[in-house]
C-alpha positions as a Markdown table, in Angstrom:
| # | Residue | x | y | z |
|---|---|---|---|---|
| 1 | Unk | -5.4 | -16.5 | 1.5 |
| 2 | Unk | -2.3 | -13.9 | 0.8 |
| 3 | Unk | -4.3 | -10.8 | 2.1 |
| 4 | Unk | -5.2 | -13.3 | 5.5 |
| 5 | Unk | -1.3 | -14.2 | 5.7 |
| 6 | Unk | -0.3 | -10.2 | 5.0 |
| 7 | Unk | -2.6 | -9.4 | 7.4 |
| 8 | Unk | -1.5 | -11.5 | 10.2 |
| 9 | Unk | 2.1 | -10.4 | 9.7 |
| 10 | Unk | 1.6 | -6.8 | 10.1 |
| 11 | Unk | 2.3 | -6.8 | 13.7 |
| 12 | Unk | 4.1 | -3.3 | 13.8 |
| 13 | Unk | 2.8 | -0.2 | 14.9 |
| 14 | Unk | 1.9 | 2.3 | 11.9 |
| 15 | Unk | 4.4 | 5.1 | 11.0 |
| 16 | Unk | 3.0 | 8.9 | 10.6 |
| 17 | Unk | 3.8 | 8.7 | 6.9 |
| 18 | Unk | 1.6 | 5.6 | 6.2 |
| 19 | Unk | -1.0 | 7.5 | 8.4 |
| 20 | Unk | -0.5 | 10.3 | 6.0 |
| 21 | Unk | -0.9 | 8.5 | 3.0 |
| 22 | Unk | -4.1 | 6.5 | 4.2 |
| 23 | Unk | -5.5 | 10.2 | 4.7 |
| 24 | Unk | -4.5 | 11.4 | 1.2 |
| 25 | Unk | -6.6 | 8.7 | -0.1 |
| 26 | Unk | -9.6 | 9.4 | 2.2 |
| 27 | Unk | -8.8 | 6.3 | 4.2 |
| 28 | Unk | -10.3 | 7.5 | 7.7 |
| 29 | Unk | -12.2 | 6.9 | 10.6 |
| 30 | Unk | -15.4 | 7.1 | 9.5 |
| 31 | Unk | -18.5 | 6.1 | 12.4 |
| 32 | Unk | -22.1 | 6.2 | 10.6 |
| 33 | Unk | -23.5 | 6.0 | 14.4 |
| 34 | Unk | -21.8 | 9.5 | 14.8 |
| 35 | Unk | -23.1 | 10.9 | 11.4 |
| 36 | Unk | -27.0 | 10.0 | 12.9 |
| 37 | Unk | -26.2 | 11.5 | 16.2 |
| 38 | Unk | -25.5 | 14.5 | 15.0 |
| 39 | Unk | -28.2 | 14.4 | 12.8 |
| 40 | Unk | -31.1 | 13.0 | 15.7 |
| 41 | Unk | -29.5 | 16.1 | 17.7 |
| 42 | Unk | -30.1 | 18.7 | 15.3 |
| 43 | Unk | -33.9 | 17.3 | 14.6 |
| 44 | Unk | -34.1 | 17.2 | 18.6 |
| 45 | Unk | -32.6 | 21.0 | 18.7 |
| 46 | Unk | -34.7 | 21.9 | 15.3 |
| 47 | Unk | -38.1 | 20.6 | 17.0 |
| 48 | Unk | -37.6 | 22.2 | 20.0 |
| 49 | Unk | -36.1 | 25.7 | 18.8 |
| 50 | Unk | -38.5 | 26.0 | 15.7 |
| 51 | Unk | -41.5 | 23.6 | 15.7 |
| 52 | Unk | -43.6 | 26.1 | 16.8 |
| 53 | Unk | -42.9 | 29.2 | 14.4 |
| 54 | Unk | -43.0 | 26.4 | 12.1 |
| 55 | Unk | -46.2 | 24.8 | 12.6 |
| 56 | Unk | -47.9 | 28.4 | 13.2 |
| 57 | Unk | -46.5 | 29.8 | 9.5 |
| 58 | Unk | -47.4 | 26.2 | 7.7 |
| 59 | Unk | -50.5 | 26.6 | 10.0 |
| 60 | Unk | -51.4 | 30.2 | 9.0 |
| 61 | Unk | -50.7 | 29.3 | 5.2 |
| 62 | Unk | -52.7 | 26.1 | 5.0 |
| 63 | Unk | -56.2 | 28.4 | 6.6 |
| 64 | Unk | -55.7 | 31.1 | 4.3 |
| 65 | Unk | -55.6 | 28.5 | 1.3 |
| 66 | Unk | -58.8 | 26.9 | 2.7 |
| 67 | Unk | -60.6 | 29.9 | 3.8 |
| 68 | Unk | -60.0 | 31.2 | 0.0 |
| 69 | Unk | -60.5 | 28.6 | -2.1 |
| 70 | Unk | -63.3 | 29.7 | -3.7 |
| 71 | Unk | -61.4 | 32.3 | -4.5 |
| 72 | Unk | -58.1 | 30.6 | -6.2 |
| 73 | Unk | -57.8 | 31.1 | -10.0 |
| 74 | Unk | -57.8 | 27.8 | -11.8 |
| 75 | Unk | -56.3 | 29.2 | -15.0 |
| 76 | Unk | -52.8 | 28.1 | -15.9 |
| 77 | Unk | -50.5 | 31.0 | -15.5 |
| 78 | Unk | -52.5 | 32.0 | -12.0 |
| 79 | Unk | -52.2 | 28.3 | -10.8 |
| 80 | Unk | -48.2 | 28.3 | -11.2 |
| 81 | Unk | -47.5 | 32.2 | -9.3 |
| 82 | Unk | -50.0 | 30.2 | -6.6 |
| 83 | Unk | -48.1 | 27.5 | -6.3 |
| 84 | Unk | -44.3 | 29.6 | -6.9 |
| 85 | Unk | -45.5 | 31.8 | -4.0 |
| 86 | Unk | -46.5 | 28.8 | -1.6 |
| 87 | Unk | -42.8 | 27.6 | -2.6 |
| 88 | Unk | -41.5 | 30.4 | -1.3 |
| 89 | Unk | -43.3 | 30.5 | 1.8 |
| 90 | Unk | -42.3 | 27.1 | 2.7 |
| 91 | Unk | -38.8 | 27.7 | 1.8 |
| 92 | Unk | -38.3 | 30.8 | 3.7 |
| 93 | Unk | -40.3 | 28.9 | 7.0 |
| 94 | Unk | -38.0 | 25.5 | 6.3 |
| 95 | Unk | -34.5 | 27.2 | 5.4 |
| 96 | Unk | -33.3 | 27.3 | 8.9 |
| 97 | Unk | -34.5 | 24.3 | 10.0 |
| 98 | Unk | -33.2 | 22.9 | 6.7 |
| 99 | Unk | -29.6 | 24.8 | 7.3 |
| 100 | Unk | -29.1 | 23.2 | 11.1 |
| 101 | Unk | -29.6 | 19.6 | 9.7 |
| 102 | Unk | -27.5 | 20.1 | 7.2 |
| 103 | Unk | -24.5 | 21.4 | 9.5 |
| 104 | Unk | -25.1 | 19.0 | 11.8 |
| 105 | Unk | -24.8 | 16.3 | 8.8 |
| 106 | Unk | -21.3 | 17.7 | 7.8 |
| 107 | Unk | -20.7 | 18.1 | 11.6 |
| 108 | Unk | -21.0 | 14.7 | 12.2 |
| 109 | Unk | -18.2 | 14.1 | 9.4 |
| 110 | Unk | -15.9 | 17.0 | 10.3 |
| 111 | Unk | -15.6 | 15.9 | 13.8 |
| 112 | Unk | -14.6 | 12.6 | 13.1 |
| 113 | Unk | -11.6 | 13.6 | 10.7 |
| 114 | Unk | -10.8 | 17.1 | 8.6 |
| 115 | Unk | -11.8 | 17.6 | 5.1 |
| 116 | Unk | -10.4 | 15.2 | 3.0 |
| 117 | Unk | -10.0 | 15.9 | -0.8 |
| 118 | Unk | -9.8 | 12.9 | -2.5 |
| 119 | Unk | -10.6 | 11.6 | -6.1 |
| 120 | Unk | -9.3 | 7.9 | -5.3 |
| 121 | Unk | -13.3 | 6.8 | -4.1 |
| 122 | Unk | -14.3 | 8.3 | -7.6 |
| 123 | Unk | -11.7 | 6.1 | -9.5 |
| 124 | Unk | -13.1 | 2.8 | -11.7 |
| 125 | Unk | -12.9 | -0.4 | -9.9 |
| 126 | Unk | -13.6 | -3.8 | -11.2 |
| 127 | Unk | -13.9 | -4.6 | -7.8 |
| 128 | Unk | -16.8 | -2.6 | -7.7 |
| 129 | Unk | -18.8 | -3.8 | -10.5 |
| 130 | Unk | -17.8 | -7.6 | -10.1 |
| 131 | Unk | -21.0 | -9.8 | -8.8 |
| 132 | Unk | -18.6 | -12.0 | -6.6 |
| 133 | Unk | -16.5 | -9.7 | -5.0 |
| 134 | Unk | -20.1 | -7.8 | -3.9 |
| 135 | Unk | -21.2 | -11.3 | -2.6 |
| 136 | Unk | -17.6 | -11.4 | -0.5 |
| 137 | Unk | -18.8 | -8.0 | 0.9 |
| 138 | Unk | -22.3 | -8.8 | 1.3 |
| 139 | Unk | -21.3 | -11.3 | 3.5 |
| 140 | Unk | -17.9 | -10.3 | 5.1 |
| 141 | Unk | -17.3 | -10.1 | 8.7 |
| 142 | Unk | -17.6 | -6.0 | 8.4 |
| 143 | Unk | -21.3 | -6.6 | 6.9 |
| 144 | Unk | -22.2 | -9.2 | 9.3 |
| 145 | Unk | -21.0 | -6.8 | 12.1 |
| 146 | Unk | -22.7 | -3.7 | 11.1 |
| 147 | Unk | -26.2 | -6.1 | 10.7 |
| 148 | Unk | -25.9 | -7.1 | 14.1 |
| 149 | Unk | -24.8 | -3.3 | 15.6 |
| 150 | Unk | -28.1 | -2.1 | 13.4 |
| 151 | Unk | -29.9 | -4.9 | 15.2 |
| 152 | Unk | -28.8 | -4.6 | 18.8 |
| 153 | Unk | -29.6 | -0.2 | 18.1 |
| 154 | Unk | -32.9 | -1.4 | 17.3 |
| 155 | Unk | -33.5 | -3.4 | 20.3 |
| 156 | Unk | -32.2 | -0.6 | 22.5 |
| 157 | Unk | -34.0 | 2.2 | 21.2 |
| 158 | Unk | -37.1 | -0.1 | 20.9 |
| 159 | Unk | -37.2 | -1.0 | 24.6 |
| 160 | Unk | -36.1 | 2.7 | 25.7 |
| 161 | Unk | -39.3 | 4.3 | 23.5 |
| 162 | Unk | -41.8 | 1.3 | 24.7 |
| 163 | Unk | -40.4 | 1.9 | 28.1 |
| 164 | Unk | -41.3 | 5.5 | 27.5 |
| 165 | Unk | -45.2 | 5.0 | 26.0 |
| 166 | Unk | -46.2 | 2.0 | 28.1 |
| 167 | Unk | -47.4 | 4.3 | 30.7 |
| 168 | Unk | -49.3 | 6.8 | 28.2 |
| 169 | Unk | -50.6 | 3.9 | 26.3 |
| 170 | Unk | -54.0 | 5.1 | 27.8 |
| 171 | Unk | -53.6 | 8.5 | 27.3 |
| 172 | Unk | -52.0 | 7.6 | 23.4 |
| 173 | Unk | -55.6 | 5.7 | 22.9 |
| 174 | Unk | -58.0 | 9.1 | 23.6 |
| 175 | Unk | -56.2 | 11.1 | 21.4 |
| 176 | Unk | -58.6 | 10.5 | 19.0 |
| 177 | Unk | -61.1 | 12.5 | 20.9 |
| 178 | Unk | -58.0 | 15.7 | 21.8 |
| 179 | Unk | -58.8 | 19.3 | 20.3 |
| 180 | Unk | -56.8 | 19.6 | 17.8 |
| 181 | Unk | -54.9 | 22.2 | 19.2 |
| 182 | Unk | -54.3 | 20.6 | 22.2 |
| 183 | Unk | -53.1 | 17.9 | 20.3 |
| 184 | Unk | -50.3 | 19.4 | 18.8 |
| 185 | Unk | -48.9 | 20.6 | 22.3 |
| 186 | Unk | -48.8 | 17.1 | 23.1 |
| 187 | Unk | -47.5 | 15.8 | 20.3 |
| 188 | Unk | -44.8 | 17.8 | 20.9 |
| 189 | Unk | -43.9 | 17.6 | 24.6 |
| 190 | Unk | -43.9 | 13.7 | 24.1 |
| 191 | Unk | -42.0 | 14.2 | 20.7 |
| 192 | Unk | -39.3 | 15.9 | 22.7 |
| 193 | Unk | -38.8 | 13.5 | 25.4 |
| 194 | Unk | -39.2 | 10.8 | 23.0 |
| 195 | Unk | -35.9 | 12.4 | 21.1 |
| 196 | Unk | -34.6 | 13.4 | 23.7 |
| 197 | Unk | -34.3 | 9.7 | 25.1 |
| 198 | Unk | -33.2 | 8.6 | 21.9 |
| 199 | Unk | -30.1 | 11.4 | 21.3 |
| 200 | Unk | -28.8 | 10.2 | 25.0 |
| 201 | Unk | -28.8 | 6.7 | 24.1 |
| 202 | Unk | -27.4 | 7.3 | 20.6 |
| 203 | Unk | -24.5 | 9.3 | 22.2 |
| 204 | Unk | -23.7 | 6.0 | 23.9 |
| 205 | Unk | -24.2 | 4.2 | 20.7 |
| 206 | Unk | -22.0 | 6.9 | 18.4 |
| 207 | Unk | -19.4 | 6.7 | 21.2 |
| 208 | Unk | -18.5 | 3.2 | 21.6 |
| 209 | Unk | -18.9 | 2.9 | 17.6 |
| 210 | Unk | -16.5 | 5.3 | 17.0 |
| 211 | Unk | -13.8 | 3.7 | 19.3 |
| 212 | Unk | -14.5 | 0.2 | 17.5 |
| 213 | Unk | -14.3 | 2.0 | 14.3 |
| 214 | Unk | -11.2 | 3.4 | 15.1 |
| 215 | Unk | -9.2 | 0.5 | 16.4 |
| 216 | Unk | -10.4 | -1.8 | 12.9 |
| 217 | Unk | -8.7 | 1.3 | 11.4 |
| 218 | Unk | -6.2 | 1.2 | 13.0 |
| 219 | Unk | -5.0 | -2.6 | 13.0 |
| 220 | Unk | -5.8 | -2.2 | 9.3 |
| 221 | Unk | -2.7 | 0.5 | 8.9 |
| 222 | Unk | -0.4 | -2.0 | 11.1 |
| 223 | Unk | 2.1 | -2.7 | 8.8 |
| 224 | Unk | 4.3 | -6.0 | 8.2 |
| 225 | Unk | 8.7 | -5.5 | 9.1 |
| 226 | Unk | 9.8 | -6.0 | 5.4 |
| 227 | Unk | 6.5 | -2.7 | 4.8 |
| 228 | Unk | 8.3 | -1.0 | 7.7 |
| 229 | Unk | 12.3 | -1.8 | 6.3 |
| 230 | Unk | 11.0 | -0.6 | 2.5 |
| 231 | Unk | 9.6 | 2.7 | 4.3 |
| 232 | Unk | 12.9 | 3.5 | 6.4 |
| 233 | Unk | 15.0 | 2.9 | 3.1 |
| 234 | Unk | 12.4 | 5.4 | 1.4 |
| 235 | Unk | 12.5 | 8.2 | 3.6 |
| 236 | Unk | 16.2 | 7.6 | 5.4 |
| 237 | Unk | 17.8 | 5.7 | 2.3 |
| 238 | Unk | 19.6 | 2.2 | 2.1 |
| 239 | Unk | 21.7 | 1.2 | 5.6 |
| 240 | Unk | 24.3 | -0.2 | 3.0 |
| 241 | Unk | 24.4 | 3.2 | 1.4 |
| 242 | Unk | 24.4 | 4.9 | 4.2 |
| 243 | Unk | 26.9 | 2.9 | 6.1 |
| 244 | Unk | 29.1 | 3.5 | 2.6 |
| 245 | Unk | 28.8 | 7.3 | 3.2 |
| 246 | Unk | 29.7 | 7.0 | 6.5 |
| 247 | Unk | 32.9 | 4.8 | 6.0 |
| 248 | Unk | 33.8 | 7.3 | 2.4 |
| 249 | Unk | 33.4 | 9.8 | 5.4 |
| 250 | Unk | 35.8 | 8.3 | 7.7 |
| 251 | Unk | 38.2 | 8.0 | 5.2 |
| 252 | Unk | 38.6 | 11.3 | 3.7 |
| 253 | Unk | 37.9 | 12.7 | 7.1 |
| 254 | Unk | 41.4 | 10.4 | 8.2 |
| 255 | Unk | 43.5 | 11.5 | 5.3 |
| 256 | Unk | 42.8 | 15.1 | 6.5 |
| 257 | Unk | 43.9 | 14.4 | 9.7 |
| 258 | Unk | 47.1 | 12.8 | 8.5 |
| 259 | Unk | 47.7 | 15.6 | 6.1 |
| 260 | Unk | 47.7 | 18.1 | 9.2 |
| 261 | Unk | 50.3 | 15.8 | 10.7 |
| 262 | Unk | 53.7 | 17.2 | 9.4 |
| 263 | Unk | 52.7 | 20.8 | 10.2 |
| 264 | Unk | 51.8 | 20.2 | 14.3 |
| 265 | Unk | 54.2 | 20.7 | 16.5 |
| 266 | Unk | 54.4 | 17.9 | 19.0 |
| 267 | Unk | 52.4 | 14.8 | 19.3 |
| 268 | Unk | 51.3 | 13.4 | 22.8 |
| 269 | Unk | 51.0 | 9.5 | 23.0 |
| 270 | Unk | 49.7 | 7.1 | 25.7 |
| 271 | Unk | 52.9 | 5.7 | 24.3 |
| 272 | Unk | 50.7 | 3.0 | 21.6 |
| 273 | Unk | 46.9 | 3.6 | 22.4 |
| 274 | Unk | 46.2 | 7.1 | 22.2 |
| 275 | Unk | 48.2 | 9.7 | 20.2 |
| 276 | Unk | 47.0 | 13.7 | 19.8 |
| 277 | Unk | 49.1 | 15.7 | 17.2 |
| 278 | Unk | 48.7 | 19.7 | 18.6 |
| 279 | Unk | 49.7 | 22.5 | 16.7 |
| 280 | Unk | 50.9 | 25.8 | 18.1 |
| 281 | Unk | 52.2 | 29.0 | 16.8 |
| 282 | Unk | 53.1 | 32.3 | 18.2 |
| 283 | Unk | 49.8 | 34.7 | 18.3 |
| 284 | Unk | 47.5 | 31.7 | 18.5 |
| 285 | Unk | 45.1 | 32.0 | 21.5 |
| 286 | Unk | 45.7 | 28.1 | 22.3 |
| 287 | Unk | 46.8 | 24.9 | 20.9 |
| 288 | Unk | 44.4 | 23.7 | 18.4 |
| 289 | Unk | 44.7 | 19.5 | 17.8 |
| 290 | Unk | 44.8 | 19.1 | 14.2 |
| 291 | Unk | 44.7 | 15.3 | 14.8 |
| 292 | Unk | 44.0 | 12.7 | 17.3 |
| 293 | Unk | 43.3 | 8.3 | 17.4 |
| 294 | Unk | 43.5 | 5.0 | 19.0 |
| 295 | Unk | 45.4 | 1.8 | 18.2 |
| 296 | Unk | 45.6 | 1.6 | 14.5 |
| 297 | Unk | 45.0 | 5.7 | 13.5 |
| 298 | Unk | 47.5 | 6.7 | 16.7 |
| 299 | Unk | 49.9 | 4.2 | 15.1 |
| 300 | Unk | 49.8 | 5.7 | 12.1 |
| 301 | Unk | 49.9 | 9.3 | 13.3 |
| 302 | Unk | 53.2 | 8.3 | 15.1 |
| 303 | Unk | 54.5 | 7.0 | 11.9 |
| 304 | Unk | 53.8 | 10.4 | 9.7 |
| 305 | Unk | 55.7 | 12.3 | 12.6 |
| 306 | Unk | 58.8 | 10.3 | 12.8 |
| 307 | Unk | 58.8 | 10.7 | 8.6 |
| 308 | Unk | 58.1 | 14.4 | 9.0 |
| 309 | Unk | 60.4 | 15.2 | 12.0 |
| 310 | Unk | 57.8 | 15.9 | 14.5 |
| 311 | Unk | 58.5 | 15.5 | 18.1 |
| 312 | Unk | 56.7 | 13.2 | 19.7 |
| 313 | Unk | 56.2 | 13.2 | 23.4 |
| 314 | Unk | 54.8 | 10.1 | 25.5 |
| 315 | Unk | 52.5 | 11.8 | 28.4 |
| 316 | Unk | 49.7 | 8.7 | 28.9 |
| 317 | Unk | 47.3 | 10.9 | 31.4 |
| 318 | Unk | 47.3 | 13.6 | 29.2 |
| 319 | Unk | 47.2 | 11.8 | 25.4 |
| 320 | Unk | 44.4 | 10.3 | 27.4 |
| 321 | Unk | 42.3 | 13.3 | 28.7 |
| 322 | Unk | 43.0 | 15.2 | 25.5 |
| 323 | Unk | 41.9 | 12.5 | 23.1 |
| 324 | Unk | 38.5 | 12.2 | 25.0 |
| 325 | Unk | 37.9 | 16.1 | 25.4 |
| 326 | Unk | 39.6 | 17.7 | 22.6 |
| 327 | Unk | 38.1 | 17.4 | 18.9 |
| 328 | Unk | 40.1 | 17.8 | 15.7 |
| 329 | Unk | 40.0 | 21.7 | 14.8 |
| 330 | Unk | 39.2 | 22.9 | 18.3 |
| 331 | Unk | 41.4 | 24.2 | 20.7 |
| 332 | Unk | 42.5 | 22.5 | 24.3 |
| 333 | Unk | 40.2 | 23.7 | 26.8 |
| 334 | Unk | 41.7 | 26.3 | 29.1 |
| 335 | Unk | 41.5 | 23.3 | 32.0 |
| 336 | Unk | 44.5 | 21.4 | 30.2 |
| 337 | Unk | 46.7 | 24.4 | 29.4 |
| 338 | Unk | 49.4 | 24.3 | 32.2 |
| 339 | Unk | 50.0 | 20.8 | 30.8 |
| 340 | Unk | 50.2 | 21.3 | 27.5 |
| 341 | Unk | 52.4 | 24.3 | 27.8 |
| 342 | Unk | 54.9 | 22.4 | 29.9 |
| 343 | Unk | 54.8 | 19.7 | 26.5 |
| 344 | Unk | 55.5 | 22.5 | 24.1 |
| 345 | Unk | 57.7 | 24.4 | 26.0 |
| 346 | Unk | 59.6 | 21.4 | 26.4 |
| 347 | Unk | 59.5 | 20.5 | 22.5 |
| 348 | Unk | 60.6 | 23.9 | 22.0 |
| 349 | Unk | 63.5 | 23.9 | 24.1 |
| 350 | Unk | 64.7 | 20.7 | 21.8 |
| 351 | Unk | 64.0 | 22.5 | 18.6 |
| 352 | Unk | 65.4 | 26.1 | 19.6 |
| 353 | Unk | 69.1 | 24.8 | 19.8 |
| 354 | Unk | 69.1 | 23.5 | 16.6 |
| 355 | Unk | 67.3 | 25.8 | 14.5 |
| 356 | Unk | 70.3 | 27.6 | 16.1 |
| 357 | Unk | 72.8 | 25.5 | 14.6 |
């Protein structure tokens, strides 16, 4: 009842990381239609490529074994180089043959997902070895559905082949009376159209498996919010901790600023809303605003220039324009410069007289 209620609350799409993870433990897409595609197609391509040289060696073999049997040894030793040689004979005529099935085998596999290396499938489960939880898989929904895809491929392929033979059903019944030889040229042509038929409608099959077997995957990785809120804490850390940063940020990032204060040379205001402290020095290329805020921080950078002696200038259009264009460190774009140098020329022409004095 939990894994049905777990299961119906994972509503959100999968992340790449619990992707990730599902394919570290060799949790993937895996169609068994596919597998026995590939593996009818390289029979189909096997029997039609190699039946021939095939039949003619295990033919040739087979006459010569008969012709001279009179001949064989029946001693021990003779018996087992007779039957080591006609090993190798059938080894060396089978190994291609042999070598294509097999690809197509791990074809079918490698297609479907890359190599996976993963002990997790090797590791003891009592889940395996318990009686009742092989009954709940014996008859799980999974088991039920893969019975009744087995039985509908059975039906299909059944009706395709008797559609197939029904014609040659007279022609199947004098076989009996075919030269051998001739029979095997039959045997084959029919053989090949027979798997032939059966690869296309497999394809079909293999197809429409995989895309099932991918979208029960796939709703099996879904994951639940509070799976989805544990993961984002994992990989981007706690919102509360972060948000804690951020604010430890601010702060020291707003003591700087108010440190830099008492050495700027004029500070522009909006007269209470915006403030910009700019600092300028003979042999600088440009102003450079060592700090700027709104409400609350531009209060309190007015406040640390009247303690300090700072000049403070109320220009609303240009606290305004320089507060949203200018950064702290960075110098006032060259668009703003006329204005800016009319402020500090100003504030200079106040502080020049008494420096005087």
């Amino acid at each position: 009842m939990a894994d049905e209620n777990d299961s119906s609350e994972r509503t959100e799409d999968p992340t790449q990381r619990r992707l990730d993870e599902a394919l570290r433990r060799g949790d993937v897409v895996k169609s068994q239609e596919v597998n026995t595609w590939f593996v009818m197609a390289g029979a189909t391509l096997v029997v039609f490529g190699f039946s021939g040289e095939v039949g003619q060696s295990l033919f040739t073999m087979c006459r010569g074994l008969i012709a001279n049997a009179s001949r064989i040894p029946s001693d021990g030793f003779s018996y087992a180089k007779l039957m080591e040689k006609i090993g190798v004979e059938l080894l060396a005529t089978l190994a291609i043959p042999v070598l294509l099935l097999a690809l197509a085998a791990a074809g079918g596999n490698m297609i479907q997902h890359r190599l996976v290396w993963s002990a997790e499938g090797l590791t003891p489960k009592a889940s395996k070895i318990s009686p009742l939880a092989g009954a709940k898989r014996l008859f799980s929904k999974q088991a039920v559905m893969n019975f009744v895809k087995g039985l509908l491929k059975l039906i299909i392929v059944g009706i395709a082949l008797f559609a197939l033979l029904w014609p040659e059903r007279h022609r199947l019944e004098a076989l009996i009376a075919f030269d051998p030889v001739l029979l095997l040229g039959f045997i084959q042509a029919h053989s090949l159209k027979l798997l032939g038929t059966v690869v296309a409608i497999m394809a079909i099959l293999a197809a429409l498996d995989y895309l099932l077997q991918y979208r029960t995957w796939y709703e099996k990785q879904k994951m639940s919010l509070r799976e989805l809120k544990e993961e984002f804490k994992d990989t981007d850390g706690d919102p509360k901790i972060k948000a804690k940063i951020r604010q430890i940020r601010m702060t020291r990032a707003k003591q700087r600023m108010m440190a830099a204060v008492p050495q700027s040379t004029v500070v522009i205001t909006n007269p209470t809303h915006f403030a910009v402290a700019l600092k300028y020095e003979r042999g600088m290329s440009a102003p450079v605003c060592v700090a700027k805020g709104m409400d609350a921080i531009a209060l309190k950078i007015r406040e640390v220039a009247n303690e300090h002696g700072v000049p403070i200038v109320e220009n609303p259009p240009l606290a305004r324009v320089l507060h949203a264009t200018v950064e702290v460190d960075q110098e006032v774009p060259a668009e703003h410069y006329k204005a800016v140098a009319e402020v500090i020329g100003y504030v200079m022409r106040l502080t020049q007289p008494a420096s005087r004095l």
